[in-house]
C-alpha positions in Angstrom: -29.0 -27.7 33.6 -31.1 -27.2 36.8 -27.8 -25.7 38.2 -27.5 -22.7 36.0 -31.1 -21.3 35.3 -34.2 -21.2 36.9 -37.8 -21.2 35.9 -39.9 -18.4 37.0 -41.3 -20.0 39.6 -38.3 -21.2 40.3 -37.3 -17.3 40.3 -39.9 -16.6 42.5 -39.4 -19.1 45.0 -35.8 -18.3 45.4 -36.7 -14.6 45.7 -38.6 -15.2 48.6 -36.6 -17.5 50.3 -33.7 -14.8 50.2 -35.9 -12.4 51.6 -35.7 -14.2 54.8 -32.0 -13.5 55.0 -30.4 -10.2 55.9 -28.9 -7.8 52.9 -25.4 -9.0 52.9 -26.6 -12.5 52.7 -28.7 -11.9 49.5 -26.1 -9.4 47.9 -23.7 -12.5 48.5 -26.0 -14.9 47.2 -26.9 -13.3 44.2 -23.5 -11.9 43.1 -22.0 -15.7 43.1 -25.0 -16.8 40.7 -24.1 -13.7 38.7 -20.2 -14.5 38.9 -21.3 -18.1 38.1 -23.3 -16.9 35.1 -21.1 -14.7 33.4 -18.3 -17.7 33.9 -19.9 -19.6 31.6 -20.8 -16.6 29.0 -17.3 -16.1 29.3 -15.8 -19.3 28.5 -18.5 -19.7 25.6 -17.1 -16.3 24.0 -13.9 -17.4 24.0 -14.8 -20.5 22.5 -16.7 -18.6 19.8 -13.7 -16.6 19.6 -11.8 -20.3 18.7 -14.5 -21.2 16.0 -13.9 -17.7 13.9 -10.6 -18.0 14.2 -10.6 -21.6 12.1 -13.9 -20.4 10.1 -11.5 -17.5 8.8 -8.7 -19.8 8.3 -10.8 -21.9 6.3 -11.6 -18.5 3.7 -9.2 -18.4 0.6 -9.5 -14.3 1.1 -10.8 -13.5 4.9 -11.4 -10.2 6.1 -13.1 -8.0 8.6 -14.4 -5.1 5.9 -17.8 -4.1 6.9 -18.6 -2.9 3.4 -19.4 -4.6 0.3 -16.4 -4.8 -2.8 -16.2 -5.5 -6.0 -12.3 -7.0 -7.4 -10.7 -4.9 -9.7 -7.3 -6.0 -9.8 -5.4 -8.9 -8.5 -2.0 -8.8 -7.5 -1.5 -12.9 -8.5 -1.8 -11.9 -12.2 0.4 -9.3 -12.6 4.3 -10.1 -14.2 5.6 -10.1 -10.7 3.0 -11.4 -8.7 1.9 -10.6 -5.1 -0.9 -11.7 -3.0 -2.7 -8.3 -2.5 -5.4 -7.3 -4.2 -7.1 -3.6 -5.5 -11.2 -4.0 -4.5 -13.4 -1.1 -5.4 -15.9 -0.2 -2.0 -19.2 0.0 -2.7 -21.5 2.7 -1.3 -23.7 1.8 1.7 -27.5 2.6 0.2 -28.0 5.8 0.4 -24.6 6.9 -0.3 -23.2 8.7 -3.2 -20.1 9.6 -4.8 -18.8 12.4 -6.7 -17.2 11.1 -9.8 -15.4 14.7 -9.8 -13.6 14.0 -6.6 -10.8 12.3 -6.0 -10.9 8.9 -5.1 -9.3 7.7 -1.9 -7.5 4.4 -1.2 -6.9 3.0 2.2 -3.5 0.6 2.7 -4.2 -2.1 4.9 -1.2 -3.0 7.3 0.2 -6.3 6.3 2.3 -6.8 10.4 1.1 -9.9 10.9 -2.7 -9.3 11.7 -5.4 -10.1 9.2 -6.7 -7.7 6.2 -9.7 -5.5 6.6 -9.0 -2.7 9.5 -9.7 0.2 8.1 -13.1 -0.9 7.1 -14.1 -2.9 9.9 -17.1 -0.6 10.9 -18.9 2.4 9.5 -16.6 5.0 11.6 -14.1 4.3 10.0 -11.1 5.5 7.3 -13.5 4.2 4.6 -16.9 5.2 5.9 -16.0 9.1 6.2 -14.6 9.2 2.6 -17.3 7.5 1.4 -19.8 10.0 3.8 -17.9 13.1 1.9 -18.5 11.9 -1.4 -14.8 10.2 -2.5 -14.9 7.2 -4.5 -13.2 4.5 -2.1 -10.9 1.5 -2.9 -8.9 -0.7 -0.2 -6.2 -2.4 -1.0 -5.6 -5.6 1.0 -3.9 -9.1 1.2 -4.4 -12.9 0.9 -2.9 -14.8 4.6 -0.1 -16.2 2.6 2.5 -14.8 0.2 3.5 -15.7 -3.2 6.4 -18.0 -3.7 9.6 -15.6 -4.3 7.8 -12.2 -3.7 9.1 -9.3 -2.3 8.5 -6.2 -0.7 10.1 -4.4 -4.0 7.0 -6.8 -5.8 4.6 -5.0 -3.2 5.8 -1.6 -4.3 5.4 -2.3 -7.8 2.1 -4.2 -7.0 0.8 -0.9 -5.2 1.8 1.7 -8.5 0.0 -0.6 -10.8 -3.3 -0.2 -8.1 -2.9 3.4 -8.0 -3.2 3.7 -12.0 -5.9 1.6 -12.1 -7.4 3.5 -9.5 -6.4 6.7 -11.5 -7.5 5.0 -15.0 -11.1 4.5 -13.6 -11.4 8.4 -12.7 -10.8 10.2 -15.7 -13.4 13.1 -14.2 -11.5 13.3 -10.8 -10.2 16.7 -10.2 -7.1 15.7 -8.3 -5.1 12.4 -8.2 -5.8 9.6 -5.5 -5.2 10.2 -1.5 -3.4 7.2 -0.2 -3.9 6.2 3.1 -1.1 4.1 4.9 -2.0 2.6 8.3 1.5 1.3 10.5 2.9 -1.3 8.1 1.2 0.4 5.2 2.1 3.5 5.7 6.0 2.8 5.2 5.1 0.8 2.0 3.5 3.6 0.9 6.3 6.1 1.1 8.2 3.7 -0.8 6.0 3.5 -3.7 5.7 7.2 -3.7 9.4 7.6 -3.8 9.6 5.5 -6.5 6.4 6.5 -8.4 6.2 10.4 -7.1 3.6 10.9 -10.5 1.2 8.6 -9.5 0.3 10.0 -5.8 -1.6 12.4 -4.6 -1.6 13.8 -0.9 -0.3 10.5 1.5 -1.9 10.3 5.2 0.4 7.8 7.3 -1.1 7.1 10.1 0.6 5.5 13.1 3.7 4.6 10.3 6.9 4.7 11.6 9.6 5.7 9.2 12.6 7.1 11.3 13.0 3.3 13.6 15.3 4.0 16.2 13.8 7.7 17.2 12.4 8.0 20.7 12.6 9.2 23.8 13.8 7.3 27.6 11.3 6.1 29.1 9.1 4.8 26.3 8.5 2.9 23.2 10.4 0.5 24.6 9.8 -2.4 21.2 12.7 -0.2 19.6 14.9 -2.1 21.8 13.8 -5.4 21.3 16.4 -5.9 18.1 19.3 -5.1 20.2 18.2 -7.5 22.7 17.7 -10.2 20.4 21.1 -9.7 19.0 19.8 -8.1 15.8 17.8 -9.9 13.1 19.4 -13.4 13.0 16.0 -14.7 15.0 14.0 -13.4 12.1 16.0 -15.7 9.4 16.0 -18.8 12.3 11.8 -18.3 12.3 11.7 -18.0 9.0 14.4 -21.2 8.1 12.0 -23.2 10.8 8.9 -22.1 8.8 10.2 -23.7 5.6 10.6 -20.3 4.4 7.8 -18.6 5.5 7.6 -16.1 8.6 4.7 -16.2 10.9 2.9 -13.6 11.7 1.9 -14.5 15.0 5.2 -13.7 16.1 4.5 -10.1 15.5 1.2 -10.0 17.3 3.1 -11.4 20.3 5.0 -8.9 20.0 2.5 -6.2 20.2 0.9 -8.0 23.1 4.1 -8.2 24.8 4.2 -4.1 25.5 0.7 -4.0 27.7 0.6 -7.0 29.7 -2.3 -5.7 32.0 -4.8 -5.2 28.4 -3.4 -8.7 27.1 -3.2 -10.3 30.3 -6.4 -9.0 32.4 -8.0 -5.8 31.4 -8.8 -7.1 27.7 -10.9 -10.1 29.6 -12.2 -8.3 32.0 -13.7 -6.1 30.4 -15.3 -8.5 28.3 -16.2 -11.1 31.7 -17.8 -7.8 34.0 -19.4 -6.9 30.4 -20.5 -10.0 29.3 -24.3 -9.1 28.0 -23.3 -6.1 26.2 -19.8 -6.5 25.3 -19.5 -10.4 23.6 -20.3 -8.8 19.7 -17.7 -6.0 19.9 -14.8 -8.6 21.5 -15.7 -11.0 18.5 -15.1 -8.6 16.1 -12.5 -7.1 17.0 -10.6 -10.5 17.5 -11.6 -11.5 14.3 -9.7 -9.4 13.3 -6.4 -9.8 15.5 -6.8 -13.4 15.9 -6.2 -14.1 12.2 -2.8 -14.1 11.8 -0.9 -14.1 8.3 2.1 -15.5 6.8 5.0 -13.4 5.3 8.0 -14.8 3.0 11.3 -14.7 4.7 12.6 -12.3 2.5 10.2 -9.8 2.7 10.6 -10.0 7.1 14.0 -10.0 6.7 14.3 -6.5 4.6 12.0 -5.3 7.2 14.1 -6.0 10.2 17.9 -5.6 8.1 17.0 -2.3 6.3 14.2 -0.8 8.4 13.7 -1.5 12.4 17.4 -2.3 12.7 19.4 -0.9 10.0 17.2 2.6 9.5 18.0 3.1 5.7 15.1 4.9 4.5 16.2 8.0 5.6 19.6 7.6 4.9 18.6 6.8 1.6 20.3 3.6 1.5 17.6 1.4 0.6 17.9 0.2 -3.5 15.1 -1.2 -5.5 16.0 -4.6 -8.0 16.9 -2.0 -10.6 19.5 -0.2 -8.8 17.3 3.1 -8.4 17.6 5.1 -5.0 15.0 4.8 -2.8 14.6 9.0 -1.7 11.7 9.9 0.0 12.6 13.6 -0.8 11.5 12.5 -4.5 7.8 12.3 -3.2 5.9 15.7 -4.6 2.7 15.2 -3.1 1.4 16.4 0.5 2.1 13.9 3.2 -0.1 14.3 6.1 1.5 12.2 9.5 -1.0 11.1 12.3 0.4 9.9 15.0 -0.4 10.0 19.1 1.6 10.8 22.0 -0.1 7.2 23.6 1.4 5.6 20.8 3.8 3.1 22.2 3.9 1.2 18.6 4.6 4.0 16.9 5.5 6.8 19.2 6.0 10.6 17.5 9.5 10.6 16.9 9.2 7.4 15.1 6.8 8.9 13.0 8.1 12.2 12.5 12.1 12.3 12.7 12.3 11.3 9.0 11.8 15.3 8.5 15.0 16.1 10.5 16.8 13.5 8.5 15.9 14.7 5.2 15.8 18.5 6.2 17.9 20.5 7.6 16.1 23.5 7.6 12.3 24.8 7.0 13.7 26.8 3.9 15.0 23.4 2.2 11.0 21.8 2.9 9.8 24.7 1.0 12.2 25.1 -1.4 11.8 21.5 -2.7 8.0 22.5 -2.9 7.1 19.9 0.0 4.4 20.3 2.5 4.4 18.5 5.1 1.0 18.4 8.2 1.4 16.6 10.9 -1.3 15.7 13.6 -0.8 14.7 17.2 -3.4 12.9 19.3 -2.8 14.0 23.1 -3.9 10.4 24.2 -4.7 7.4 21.5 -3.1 4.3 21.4 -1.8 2.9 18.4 -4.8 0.9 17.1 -7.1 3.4 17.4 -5.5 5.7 15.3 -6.9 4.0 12.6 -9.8 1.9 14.6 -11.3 3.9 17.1 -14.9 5.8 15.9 -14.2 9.0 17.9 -10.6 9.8 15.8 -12.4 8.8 12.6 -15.2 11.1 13.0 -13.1 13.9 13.8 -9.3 13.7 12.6 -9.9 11.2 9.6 -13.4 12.8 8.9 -11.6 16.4 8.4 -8.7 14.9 6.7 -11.4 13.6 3.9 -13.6 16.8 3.8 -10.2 19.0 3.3 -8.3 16.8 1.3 -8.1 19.3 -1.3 -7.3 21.6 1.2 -4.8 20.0 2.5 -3.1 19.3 -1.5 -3.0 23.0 -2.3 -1.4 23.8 0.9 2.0 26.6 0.0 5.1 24.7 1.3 6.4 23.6 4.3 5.9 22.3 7.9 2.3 22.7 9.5 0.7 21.0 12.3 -3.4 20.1 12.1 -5.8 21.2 15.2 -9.1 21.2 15.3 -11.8 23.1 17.2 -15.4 21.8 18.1 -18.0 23.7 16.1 -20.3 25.1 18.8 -22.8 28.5 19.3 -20.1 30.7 19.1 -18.3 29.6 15.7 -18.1 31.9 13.1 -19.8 30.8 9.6 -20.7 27.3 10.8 -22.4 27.3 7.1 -18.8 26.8 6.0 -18.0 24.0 8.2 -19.8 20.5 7.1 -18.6 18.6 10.3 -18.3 19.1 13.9 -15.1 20.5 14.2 -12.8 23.3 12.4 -10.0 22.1 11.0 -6.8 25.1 10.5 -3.2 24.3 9.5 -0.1 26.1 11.5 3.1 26.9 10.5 5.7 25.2 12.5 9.7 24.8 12.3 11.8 21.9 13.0 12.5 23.0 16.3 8.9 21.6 17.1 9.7 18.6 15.6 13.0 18.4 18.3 10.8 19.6 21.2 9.3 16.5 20.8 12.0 14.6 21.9 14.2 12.3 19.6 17.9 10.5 20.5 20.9 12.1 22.1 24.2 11.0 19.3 25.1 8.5 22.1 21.6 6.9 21.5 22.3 6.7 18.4 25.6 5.1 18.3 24.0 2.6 20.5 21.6 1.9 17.6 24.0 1.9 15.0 26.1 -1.1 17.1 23.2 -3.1 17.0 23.2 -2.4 13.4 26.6 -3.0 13.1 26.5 -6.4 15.4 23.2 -7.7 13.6 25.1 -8.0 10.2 28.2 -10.1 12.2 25.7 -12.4 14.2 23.9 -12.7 11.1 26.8 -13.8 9.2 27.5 -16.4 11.7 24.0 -17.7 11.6 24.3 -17.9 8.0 27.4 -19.5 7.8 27.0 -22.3 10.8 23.8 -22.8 11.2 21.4 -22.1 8.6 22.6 -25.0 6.2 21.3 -27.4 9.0 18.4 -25.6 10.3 16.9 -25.3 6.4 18.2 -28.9 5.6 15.7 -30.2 8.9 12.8 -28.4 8.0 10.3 -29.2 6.1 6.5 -28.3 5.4 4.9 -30.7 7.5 7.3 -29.3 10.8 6.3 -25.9 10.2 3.1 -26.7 9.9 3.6 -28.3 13.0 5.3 -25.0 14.6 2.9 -22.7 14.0 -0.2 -25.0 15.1 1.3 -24.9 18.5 2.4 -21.1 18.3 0.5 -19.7 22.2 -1.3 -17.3 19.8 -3.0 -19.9 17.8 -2.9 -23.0 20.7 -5.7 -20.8 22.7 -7.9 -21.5 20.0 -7.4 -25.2 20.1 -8.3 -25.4 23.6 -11.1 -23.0 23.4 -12.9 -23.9 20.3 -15.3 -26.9 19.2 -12.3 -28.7 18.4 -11.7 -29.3 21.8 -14.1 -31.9 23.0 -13.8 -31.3 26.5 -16.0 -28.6 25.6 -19.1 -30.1 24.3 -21.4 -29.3 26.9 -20.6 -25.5 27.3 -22.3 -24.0 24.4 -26.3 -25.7 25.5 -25.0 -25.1 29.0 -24.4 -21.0 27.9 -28.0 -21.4 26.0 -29.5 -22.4 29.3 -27.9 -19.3 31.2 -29.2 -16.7 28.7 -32.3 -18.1 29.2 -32.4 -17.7 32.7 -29.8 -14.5 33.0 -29.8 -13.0 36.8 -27.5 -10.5 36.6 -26.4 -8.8 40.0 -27.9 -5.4 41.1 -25.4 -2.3 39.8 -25.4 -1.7 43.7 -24.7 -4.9 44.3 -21.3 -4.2 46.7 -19.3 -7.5 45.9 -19.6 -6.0 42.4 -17.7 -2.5 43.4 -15.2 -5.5 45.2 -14.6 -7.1 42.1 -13.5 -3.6 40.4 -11.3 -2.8 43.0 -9.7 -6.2 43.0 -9.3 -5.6 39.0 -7.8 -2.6 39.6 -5.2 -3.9 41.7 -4.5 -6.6 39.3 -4.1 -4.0 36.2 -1.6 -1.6 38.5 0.6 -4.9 39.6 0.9 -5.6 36.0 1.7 -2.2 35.3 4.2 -2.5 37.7 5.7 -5.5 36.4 5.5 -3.7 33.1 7.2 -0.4 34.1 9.9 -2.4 36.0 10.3 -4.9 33.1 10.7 -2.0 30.5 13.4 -0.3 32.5 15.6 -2.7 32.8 14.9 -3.8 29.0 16.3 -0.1 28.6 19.4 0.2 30.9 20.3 -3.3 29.9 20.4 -1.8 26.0 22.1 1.2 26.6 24.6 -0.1 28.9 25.6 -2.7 26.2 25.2 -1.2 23.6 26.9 2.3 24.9 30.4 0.2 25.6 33.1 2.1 23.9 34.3 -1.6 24.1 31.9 -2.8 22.2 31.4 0.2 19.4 35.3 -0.1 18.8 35.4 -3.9 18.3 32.9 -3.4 15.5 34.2 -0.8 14.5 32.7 2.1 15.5 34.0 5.4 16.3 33.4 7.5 19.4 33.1 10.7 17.7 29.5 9.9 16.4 30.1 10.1 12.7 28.4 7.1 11.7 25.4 7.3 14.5 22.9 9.0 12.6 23.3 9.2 8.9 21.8 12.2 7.1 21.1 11.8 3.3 23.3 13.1 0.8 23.2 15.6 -1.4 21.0 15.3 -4.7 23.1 17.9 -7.1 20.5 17.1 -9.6 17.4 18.1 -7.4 19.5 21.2 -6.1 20.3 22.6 -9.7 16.1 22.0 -10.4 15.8 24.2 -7.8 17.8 26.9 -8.3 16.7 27.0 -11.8 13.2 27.2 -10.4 14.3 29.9 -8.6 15.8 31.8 -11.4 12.7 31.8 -13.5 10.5 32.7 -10.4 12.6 36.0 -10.1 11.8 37.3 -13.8 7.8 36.9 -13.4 7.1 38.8 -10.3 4.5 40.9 -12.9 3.3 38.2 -15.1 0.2 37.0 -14.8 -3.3 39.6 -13.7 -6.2 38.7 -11.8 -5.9 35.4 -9.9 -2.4 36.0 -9.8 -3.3 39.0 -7.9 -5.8 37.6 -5.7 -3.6 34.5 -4.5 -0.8 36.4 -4.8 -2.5 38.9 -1.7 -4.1 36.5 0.1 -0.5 34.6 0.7 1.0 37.9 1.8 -2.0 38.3 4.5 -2.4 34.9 5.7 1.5 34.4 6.4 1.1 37.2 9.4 -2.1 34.4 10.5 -1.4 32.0 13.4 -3.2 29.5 11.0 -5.2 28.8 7.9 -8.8 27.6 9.0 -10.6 25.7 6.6 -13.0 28.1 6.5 -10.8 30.0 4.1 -10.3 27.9 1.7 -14.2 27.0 1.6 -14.3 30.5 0.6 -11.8 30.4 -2.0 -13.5 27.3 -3.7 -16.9 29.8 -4.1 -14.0 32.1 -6.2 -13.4 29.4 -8.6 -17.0 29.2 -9.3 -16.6 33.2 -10.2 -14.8 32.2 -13.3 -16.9 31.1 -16.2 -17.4 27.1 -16.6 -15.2 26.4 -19.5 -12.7 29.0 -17.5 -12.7 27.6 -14.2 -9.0 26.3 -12.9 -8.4 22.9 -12.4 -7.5 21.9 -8.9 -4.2 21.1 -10.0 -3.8 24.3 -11.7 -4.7 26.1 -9.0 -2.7 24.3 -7.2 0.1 25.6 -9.0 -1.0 28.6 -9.0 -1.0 28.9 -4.7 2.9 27.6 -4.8 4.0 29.6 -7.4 2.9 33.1 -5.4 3.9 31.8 -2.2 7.2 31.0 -3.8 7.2 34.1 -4.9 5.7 36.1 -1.6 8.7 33.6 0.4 11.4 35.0 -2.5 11.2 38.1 -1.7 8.0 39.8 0.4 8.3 43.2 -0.7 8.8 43.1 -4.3 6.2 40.8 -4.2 3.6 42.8 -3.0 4.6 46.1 -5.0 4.3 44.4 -8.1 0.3 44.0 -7.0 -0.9 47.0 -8.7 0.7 46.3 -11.9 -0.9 42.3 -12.2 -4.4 44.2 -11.2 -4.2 46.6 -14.1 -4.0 43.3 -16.1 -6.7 42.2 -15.2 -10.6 43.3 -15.6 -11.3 43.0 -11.4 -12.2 46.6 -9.5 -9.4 47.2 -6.6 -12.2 47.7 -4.2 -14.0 43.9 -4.8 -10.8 42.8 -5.0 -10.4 44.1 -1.1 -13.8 43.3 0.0 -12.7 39.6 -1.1 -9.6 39.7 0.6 -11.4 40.9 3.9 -13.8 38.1 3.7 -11.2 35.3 3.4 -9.0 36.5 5.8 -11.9 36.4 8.5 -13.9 33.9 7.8 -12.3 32.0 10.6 -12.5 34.6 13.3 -11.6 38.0 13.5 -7.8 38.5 11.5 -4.9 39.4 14.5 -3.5 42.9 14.7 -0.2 41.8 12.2 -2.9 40.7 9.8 -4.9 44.3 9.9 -1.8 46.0 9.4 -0.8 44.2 6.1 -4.6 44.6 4.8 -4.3 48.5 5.4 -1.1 48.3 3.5 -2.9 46.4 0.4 -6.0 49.0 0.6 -3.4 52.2 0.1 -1.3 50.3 -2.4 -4.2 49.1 -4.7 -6.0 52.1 -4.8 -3.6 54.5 -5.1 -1.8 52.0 -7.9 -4.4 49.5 -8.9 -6.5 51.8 -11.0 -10.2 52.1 -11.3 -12.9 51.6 -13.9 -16.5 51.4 -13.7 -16.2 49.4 -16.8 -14.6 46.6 -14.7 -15.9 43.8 -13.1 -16.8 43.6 -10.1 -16.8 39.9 -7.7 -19.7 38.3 -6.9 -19.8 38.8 -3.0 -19.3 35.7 -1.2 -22.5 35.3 1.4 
């Protein structure tokens, strides 16, 4: 081991032989014993890397959460069993709940990476609801499925989490927030759609749900189908696996769009990093080196009816008992957090689902949906639901204004948020860092975006179209022999030598050509000479990595335009699209849901009765009933608002105090009405004041504290608050006999 340490005298010795040669010399000198050094680190990480991956094999339920659990329900007992499970979080110490709020439970995405990411560190989805006082559960997944299950099992798995989630928080003022991460997040939509009584608001983050939206140039992985000749691979993988798909596959996949971070940059920055950076790259690959096992079935409906066929929004997709899978059925908020440097899940992907189930902002709001979305300028799609800096800021303020968020009026807003600083106004009213505010927006915004021209999506649709022919074929010649050859022992086999799970044969203690590295790695970090910062064959090595991560890039770029010319050029034949049938006119590219008569009769009914109680109610009609009126002339609603409007429920006496849902309610019924028809609306303001025992005048000063709470109210909003102050006191009435508002400090 003489070779890669030295003792201190050693040290010494060698330092002052160097110092008879000139700079370059000893720069030279001490950078290859540095590059020598961190060489054997290196390889000794990796092989670390090797032995988690088989320690976490070895685990009947492995995961990366960071927090402690406690079971509650198990999928494998349930009539149609699953291998997820329903664990309860435990608080760090230190850490309480409020049994009043509402709990929250984070979905872990089951695409072929092992469970545990939202809960892999303390930033995290988990650690900021726990920090703002929610109850937590996480609902994650053995690495191999149950014989026969399905992805209708999961749904049905998921509802009978969410009421035991519900049945344990009989106090909670509001029902559960879900949270979906990418895989998750679609599985969540379905179970809402199916079960819209059991959810409350839904955050899908990085979840694509509208699969062949994009825009040229990017997201190239929505291509790969068409290239692959639809999904007949997926039923070939899964045949060779004995019936079971690897996951592996899908990491490839993911590791296939950045070969720079896959291919160098990942390493590199782990090799230049190596004293400070071997922890974080063990985590994190525990994580994504633990792949999982999926039944063919349930990878097969996600390629046939999802990535390939694009059902869910056509409302095509059926459950076993025949029901119609509509997301429109969902009735609780759904918040979408996507990023535009998302090229998993790019915003169109995430988003478009609105343009196919809407055609207009006035059929969002007259269903009684509301819809936020979020956009990261810069992200990619891991750290949407990894990275510490989003969940300390957009996943923080998604948990501190969940309730917020659920008693939003109807229709399309988009989040920001605004770092608190000197200058904010009332920072007693904001418990984080930032200010969060909510902005109406149309579907216009959505389009600006960027989304397919109808010749994109006739290409998609003959892919769809040639999928279900090549997958007939498949089925008819050569599945019988491929299923008859396989057994468990070969897939075993298969997989072992997958390239995702070979690496960690070769680089692992099962590999005894590595026997000597990890006392040889014991001896460097004993006698670690790291090279001067200064050190200029260091600032070499970073420029020579950054001409290694823009060739790849190249390669990438290059690679990813031709994937795309080659798909639309095939795919956009006319020769092609008539042969399968397929017309030129577009009328079976993108297909729009049909009509629910049932849901549209609902409506108008609800519409009806609205009409006849424009005076019903007194004062918190009055009061929610103004503050809609006044807040629709605002660019946004800031949190800050609503943080007020909580203190006014504390106004009313305990035993009198509105529920959240009630109040709830309450918003979307005024707005409804406010939307209905503005003027009649706010005439009929005097006459619900007179019913009530509240003075005109503290009715107004807590209008004009709401309203600015956030900053000072635009011109538009001044006007219509001018308008309010002649109506109510001229019409409202006045008694000293009534009651006057606490003021809000």
């Amino acid at each position: 081991m003489g070779s890669l340490g030295h003792s201190s005298a050693d040290s010494r010795q060698s330092a002052s032989f160097m110092s008879l040669f000139p700079p370059p010399a000893r720069d030279y000198a001490d950078y290859l014993v540095d590059w020598w050094q961190r060489s054997i680190l290196f390889a000794d990480v990796l092989r670390q890397r090797g032995n988690v991956h088989f320690e976490q094999a070895e685990k009947l339920a492995p995961n990366v959460l960071r927090f402690g659990y406690d079971l509650i329900l198990d999928g494998r007992t349930l009539d149609r069993p699953v291998n997820y499970a329903l664990v309860r979080i435990r608080p760090p110490e230190g850490v309480l709940f409020d049994p009043r709020k509402r709990p929250f439970v984070v979905f872990d995405p089951r695409a072929g990476h092992g469970p545990g990411i939202g809960g892999m560190k303390q930033d995290s989805e988990i650690g900021v609801a726990l920090a703002a006082g929610h109850p937590c559960y996480f609902v994650g997944f053995l690495p191999t499925p149950v014989a026969g299950q399905t992805i209708g099992d999961v749904c049905r798995a998921e509802a009978a989490f969410i009421a035991a989630v519900i049945a344990h928080h009989p106090e909670a003022d509001g029902k559960p927030c879900l949270i979906g991460n990418c895989q998750a997040g679609w599985q969540v939509a379905l179970t809402s759609a199916i079960h819209p009584d059991l959810a409350g608001p839904l955050i899908l983050a990085g979840a694509p749900l509208s699969y062949w939206a994009g825009v040229h140039g990017k997201a190239p992985m929505r291509y790969t189908g068409g290239l692959l000749g639809g999904s007949w691979l997926a039923s070939l993988a899964s045949d060779l696996g004995a019936g079971l798909f690897d996951g592996a596959a899908l990491v490839q996949n993911f590791e296939n769009l950045n070969p720079a971070n896959t291919w160098w940059t990942k390493n590199y920055n782990l090799y230049s990093k190596i004293d400070t950076e071997a922890q974080r790259f063990l985590d994190f690959e525990k994580w994504w080196g633990s792949p999982v096992l999926l039944n063919g079935a349930e990878i097969q409906f996600i390629v046939d009816e999802l990535f390939i066929g694009n059902k869910l929004t056509a409302g095509e997709i059926l459950t076993s008992e025949g029901v119609r899978v509509d997301l429109r059925n969902i009735r609780s908020p759904i918040v979408v957090f996507c990023s535009h440097g998302d090229d998993i899940t790019p915003p169109p992907q995430a988003l478009d689902w609105i343009l196919d189930l809407y055609s207009s902002e006035e059929e969002i709001i007259a269903a009684g949906q509301t819809i936020v979305y979020c956009l990261h300028p810069d992200i990619g799609h891991l750290g949407i639901f990894v990275s510490g800096s989003v969940a300390t800021k957009q996943h923080e303020e998604f948990a501190q204004n969940i309730d917020f968020i659920d008693v939003l009026p109807p229709g399309l807003f988009e989040a920001t948020f605004v770092a608190k600083d000197g200058k904010t106004i009332h920072p007693e009213l904001l418990p984080t860092d930032y200010a969060m505010s909510f902005h109406p927006r149309t579907l216009a915004d959505l389009r600006a975006l960027g989304g397919n021209s109808p010749d994109d999506d006739l290409c998609f649709a003959t892919v769809a179209r040639l999928s279900d022919v090549v997958q007939g074929l498949y089925r008819t010649l050569l599945q019988p022999a491929v299923r008859a050859a396989s057994t468990e022992w070969s897939a075993a086999g298969l997989r072992r030598l997958n390239a995702h799970r070979l690496r960690f044969e070769l680089f692992s203690d099962r590999n005894p050509w590595l026997a000597p590295l990890a006392a040889a790695a014991g001896a460097v970090r004993a006698h670690r000479r790291p090279a001067a910062p200064d050190n200029p064959f260091l600032a070499w090595q970073a420029a020579v990595s950054e001409q290694m991560v823009g060739a790849l890039d190249a390669f990438r770029e290059t690679r990813d335009r031709w994937v795309e010319e080659t798909f639309l050029g095939l795919y956009g034949s006319p020769l092609l699209q008539a042969a399968l049938g397929l017309r030129s006119d577009h009328a079976e590219a993108r297909r729009r849901i049909g009509r629910d008569v049932e849901r549209e009769a609902a409506v108008a009914e609800r519409i009806a009765r609205l009409r006849q109680s424009f005076t019903e109610g007194a004062g918190p009609q009055a009061i929610t009933r103004a503050l809609i009126y006044l807040l629709r002339a605002a660019p946004g609603i800031d949190e800050r608002s609503f943080a007020l409007l909580r203190q006014l429920r504390d106004l009313h006496p305990a035993t009198a105090a509105p529920s959240l849902a009630q109040f709830k309610d309450l918003v979307r019924q005024q707005f409804l009405l406010v939307h209905l028809d503005e003027e009649q609306a706010v005439e009929s303001l005097p006459a619900l004041l007179r019913n009530s025992d509240l003075e005109s005048a503290a009715l107004l000063d807590l209008l004009r504290q709401v309203v600015s709470a956030g900053g000072a109210p635009s011109p538009e909003v001044n006007r219509r608050f001018r308008r309010l102050e002649t109506l109510l006191e001229d019409g409202g009435g006045k008694s000293s006999g009534r009651r006057r508002l606490r003021p809000v400090e």
